[in-house]
VOTIKOL-365560 format. One record per residue: residue number from 1; residue in one letter; x negated, y negated, z of N, C-alpha, C in turn. Coordinates in steps of 0.001 Angstrom, whole numbers. Layout:
N
{NUM,'a',{X,Y,Z},{X,Y,Z},{X,Y,Z}}
...
***
This chain:
177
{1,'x',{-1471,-2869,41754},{-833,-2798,40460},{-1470,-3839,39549}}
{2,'x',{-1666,-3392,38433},{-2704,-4432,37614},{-1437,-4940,36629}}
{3,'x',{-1858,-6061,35726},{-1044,-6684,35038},{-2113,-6255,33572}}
{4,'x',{-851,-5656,32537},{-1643,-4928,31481},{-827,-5773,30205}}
{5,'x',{-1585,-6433,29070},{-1009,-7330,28046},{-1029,-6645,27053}}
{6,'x',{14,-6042,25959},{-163,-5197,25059},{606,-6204,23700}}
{7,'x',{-63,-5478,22596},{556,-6176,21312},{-408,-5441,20243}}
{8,'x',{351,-5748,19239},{-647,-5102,18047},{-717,-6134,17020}}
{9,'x',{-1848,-6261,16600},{-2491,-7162,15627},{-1943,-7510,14016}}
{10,'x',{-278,-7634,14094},{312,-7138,12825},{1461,-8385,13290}}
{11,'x',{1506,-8800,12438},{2930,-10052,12603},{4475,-9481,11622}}
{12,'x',{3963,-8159,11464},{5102,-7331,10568},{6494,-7110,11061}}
{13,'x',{7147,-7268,10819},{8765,-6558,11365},{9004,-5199,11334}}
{14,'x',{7660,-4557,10555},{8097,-2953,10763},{6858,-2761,10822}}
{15,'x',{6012,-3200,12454},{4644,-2363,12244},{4727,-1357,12686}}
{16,'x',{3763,-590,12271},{4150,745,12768},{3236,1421,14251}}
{17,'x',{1649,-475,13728},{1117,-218,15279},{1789,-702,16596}}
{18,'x',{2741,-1760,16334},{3697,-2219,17050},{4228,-984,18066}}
{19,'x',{4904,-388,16780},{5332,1009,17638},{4601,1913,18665}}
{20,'x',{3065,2334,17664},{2278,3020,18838},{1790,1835,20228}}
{21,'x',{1704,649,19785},{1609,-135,21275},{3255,486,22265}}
{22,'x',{3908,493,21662},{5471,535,23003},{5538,2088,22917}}
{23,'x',{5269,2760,22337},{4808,4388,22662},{3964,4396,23788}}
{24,'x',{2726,3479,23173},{1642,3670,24750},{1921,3370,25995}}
{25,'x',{2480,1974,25723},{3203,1227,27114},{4028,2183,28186}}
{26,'x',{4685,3007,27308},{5583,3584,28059},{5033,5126,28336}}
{27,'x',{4032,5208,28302},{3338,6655,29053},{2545,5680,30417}}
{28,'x',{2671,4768,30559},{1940,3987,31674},{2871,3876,32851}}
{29,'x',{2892,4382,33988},{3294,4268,34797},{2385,2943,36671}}
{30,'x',{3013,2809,37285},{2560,1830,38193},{1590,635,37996}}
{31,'x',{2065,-132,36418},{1411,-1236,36185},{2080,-2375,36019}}
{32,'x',{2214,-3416,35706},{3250,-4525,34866},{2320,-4268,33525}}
{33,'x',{3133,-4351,33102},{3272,-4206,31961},{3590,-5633,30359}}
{34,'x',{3362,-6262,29957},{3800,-7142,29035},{3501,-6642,27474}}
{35,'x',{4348,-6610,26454},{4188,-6238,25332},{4530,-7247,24226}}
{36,'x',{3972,-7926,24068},{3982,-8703,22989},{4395,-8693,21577}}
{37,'x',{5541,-8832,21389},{5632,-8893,19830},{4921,-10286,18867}}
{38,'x',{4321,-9581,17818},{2925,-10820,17366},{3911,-11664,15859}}
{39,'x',{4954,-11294,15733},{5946,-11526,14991},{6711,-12655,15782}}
{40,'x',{6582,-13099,17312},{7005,-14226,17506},{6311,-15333,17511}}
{41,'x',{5198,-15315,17296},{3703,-15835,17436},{3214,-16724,16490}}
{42,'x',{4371,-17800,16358},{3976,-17972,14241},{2943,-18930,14812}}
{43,'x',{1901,-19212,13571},{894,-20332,14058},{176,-19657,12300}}
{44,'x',{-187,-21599,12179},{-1129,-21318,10281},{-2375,-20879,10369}}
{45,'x',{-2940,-20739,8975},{-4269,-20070,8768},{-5298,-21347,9441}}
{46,'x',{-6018,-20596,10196},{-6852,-21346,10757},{-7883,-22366,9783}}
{47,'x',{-7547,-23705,9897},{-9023,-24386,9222},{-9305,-25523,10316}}
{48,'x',{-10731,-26167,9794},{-11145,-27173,10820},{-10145,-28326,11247}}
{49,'x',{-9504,-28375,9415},{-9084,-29829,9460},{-7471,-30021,9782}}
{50,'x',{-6961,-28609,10069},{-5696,-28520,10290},{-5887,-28501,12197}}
{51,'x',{-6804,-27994,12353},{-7223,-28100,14183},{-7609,-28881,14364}}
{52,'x',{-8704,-30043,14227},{-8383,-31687,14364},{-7656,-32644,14133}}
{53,'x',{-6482,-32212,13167},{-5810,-32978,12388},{-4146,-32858,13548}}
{54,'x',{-3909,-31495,14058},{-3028,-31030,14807},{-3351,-30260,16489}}
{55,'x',{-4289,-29892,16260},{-4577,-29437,17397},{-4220,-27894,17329}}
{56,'x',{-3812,-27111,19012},{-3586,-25785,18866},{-1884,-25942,19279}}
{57,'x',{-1630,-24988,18871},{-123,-24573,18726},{436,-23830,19893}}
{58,'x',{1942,-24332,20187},{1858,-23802,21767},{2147,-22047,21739}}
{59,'x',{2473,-21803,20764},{2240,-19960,20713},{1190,-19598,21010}}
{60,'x',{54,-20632,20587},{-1185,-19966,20580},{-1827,-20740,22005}}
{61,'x',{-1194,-21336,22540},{-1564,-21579,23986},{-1031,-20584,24916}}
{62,'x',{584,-20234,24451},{749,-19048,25333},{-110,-17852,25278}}
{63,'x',{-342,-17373,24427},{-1121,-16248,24252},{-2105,-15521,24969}}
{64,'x',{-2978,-16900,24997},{-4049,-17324,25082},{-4395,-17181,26794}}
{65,'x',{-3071,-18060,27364},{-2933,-17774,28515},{-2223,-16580,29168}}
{66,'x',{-1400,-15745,28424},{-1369,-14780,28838},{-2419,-13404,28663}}
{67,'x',{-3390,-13440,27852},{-4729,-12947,28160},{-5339,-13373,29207}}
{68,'x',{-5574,-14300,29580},{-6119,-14919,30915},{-6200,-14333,31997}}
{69,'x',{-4460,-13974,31876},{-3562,-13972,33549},{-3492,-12260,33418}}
{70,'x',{-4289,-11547,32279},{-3781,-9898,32668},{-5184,-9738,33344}}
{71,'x',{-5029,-8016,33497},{-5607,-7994,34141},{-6759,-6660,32988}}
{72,'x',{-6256,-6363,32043},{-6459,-5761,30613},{-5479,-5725,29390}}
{73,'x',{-6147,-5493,28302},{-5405,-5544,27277},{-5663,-4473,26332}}
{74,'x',{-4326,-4148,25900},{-4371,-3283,24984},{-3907,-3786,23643}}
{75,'x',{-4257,-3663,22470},{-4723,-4038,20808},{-4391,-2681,19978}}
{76,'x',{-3262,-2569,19215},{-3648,-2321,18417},{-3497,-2771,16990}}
{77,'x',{-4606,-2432,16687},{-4799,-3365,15271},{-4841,-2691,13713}}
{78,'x',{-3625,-3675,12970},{-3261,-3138,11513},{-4667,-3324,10564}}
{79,'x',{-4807,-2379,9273},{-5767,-2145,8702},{-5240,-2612,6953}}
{80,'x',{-6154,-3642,6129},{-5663,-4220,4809},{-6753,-3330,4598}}
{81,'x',{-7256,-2919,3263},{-8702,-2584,2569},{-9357,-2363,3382}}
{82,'x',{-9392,-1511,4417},{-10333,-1002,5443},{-10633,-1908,6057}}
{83,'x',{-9963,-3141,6462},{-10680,-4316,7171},{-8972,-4769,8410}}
{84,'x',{-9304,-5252,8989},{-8253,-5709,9911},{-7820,-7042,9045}}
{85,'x',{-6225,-6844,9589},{-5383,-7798,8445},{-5840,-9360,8528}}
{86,'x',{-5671,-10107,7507},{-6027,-11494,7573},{-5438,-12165,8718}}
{87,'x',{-4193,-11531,8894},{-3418,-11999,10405},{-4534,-11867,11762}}
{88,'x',{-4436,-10776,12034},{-5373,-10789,13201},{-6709,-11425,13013}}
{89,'x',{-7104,-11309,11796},{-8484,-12162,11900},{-8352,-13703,12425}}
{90,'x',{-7427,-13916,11373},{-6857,-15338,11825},{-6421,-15349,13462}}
{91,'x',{-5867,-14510,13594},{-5845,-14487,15347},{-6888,-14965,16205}}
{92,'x',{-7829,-13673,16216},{-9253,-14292,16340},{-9759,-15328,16714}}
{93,'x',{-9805,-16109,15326},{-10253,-17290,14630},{-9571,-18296,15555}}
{94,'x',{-8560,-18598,15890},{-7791,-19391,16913},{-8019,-18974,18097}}
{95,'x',{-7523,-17818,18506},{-8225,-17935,19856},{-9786,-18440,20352}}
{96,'x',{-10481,-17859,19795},{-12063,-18127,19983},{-12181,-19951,19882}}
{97,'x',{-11394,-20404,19322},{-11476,-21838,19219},{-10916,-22593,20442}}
{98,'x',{-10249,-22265,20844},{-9292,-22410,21935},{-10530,-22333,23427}}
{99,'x',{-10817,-20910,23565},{-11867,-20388,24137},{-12453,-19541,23702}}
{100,'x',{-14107,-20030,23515},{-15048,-18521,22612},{-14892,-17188,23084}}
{101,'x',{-14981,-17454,24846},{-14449,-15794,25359},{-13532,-15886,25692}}
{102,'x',{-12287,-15714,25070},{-11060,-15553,25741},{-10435,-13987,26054}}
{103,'x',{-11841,-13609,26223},{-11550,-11604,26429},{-12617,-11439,27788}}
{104,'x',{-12841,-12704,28430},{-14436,-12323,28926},{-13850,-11570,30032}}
{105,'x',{-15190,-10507,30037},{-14238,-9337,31428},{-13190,-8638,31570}}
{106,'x',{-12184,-8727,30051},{-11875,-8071,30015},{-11630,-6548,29610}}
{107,'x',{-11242,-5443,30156},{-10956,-4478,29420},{-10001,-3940,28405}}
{108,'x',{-10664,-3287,27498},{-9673,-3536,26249},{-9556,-2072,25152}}
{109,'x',{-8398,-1450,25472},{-8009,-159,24931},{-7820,-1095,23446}}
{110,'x',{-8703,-71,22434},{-8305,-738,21156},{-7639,351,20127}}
{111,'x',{-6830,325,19745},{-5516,1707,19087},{-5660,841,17481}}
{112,'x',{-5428,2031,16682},{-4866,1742,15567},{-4102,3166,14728}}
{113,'x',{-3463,2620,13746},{-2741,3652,13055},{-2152,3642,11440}}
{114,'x',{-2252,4151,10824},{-1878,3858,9667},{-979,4957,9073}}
{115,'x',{-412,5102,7786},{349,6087,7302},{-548,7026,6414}}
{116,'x',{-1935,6997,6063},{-2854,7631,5919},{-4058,8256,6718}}
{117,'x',{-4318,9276,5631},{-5273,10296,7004},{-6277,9639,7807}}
{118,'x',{-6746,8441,7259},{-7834,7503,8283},{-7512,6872,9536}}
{119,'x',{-6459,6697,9547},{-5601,5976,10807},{-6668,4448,11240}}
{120,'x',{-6822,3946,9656},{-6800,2750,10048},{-8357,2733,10699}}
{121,'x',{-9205,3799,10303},{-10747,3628,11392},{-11207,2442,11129}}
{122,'x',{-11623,2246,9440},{-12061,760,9405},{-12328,-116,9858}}
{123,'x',{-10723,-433,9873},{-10474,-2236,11141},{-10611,-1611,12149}}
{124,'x',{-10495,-844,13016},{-10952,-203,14115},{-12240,-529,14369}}
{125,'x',{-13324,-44,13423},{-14526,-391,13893},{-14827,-1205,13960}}
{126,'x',{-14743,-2441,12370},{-14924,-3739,13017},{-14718,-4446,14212}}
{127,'x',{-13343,-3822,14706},{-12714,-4926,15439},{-13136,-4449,17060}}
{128,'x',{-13820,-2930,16518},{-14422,-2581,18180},{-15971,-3485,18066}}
{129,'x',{-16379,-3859,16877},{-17561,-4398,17100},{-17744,-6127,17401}}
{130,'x',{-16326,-6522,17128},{-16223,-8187,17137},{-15863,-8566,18449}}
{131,'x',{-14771,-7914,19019},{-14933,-8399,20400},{-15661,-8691,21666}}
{132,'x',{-16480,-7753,21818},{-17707,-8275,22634},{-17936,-9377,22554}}
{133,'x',{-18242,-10070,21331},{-18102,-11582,20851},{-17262,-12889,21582}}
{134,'x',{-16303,-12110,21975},{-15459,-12730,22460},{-15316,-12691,24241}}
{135,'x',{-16194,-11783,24923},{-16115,-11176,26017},{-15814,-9999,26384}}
{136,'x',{-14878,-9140,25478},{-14510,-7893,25976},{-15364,-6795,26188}}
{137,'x',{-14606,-6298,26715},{-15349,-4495,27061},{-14602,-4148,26481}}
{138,'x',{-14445,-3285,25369},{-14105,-2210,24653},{-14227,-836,25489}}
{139,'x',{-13479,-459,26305},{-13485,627,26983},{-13065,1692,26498}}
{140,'x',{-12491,2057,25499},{-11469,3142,24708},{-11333,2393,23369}}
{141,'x',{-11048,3522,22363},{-10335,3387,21188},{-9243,4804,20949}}
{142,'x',{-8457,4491,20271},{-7880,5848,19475},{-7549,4993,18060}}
{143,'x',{-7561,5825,17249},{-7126,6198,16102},{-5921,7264,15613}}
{144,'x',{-4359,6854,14978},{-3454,8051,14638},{-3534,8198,13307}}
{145,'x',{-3904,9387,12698},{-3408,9068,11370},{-2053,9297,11055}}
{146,'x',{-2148,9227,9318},{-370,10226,9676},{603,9719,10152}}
{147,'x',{765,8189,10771},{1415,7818,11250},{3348,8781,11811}}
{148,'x',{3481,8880,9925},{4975,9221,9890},{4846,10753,10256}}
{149,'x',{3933,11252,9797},{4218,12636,10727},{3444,13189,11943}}
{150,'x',{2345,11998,12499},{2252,12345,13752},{2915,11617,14977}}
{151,'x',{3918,10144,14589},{4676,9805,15840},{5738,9017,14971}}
{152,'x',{6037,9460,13643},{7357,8882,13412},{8547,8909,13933}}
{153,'x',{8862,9672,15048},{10017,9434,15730},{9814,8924,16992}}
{154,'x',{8875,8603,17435},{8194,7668,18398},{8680,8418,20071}}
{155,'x',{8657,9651,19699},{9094,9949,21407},{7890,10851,21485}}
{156,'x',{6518,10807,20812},{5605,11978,21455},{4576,12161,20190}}
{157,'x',{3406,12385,20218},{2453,12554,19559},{2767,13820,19017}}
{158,'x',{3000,14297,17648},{2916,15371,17368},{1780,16396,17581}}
{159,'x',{818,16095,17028},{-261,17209,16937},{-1415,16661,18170}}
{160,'x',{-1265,18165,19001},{-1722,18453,20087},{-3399,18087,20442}}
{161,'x',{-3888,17977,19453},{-5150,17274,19703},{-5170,15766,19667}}
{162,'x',{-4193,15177,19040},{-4213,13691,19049},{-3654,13183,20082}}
{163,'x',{-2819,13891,20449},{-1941,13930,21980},{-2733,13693,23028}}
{164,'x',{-3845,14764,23068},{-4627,14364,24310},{-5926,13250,24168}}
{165,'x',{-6138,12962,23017},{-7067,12075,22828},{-6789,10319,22987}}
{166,'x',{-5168,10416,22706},{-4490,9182,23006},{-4723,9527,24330}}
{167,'x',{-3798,10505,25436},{-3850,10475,26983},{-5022,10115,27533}}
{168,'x',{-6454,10288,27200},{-7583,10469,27582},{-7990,9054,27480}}
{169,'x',{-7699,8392,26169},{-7751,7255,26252},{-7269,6149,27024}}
{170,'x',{-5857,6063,27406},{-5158,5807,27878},{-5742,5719,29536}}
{171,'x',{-5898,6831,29963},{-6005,7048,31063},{-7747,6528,31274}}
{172,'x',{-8430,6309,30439},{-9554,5773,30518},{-9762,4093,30980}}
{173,'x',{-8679,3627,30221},{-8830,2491,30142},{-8081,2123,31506}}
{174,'x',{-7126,2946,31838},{-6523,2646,33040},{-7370,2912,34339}}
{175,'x',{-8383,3508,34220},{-9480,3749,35502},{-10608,2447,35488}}
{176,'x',{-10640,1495,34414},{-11665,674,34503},{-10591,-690,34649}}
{177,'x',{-8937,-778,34959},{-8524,-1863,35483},{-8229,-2073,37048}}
***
């Protein structure tokens, strides 16, 4: 049984990738499971002189260490102007300081979703292209668009092609932990 760390890259009270992370979680069967809400996670905008001046923050030590201790992680990540939110960047930005690879070896389903037809590809791509950076394997992505009318009631992917492209994913990332 592998130990799987999930959260989405949004410190929002109504994310809506939040949601597709505990949608995903719960099509996963025989793993542990941890889901992170990134809304408990407070910690400031990263600068030099606030990290020499204070150091790192113990949210962001937990975190940090609970990436460590999984055994993969799943991300999904909110989209500002086609770019991943200043939050998660800032995420990032702290972790990597903490430790440059704090993804090393790991595998990493990366999801996003938005309430428009792009579902958020944007920060998606970036953020499938920054991690390596950090150590990860990017093993999977999905993308939902549509949010509100392809899983606004959060019990099932509406439209049957996105359905299996999440499963496929899903189940991808679960063969490389």
């Amino acid at each position: 049984m592998a130990k799987i760390l999930a959260f989405a890259g949004s410190n929002s009270s109504k994310s809506i990738n939040y949601e597709l992370v505990k949608f995903t979680v719960s099509t996963i069967e025989d793993h542990k499971v941890e889901v992170l809400n990134m809304a408990n996670f407070p910690f400031p905008m990263y600068s030099e002189d606030h990290e020499s001046e204070n150091g790192y923050s113990n949210s962001m030590i937990e975190l940090k260490n609970d990436i460590s201790e999984a055994d993969g992680v799943i991300i999904s990540v909110n989209e500002h102007n086609s770019n991943p939110s200043a939050y998660f960047k800032n995420l990032l930005d702290w972790l990597s300081r903490l430790e440059r690879n704090f993804l090393q070896d790991k595998p990493v389903l990366l999801m996003s979703t938005s309430k428009g037809k792009r579902g958020a590809a944007g920060a998606i791509e970036v953020v499938k292209n920054l991690l390596p950076r950090f150590g990860a394997e990017v093993v999977g992505t999905f993308s939902l668009p549509n949010f509100l009318d392809n899983l606004g009631s959060g019990q099932s992917i509406v439209d049957a092609d996105l359905a299996q492209a999440h499963s496929t994913a899903v189940q991808n990332f679960l063969s490389r932990i």
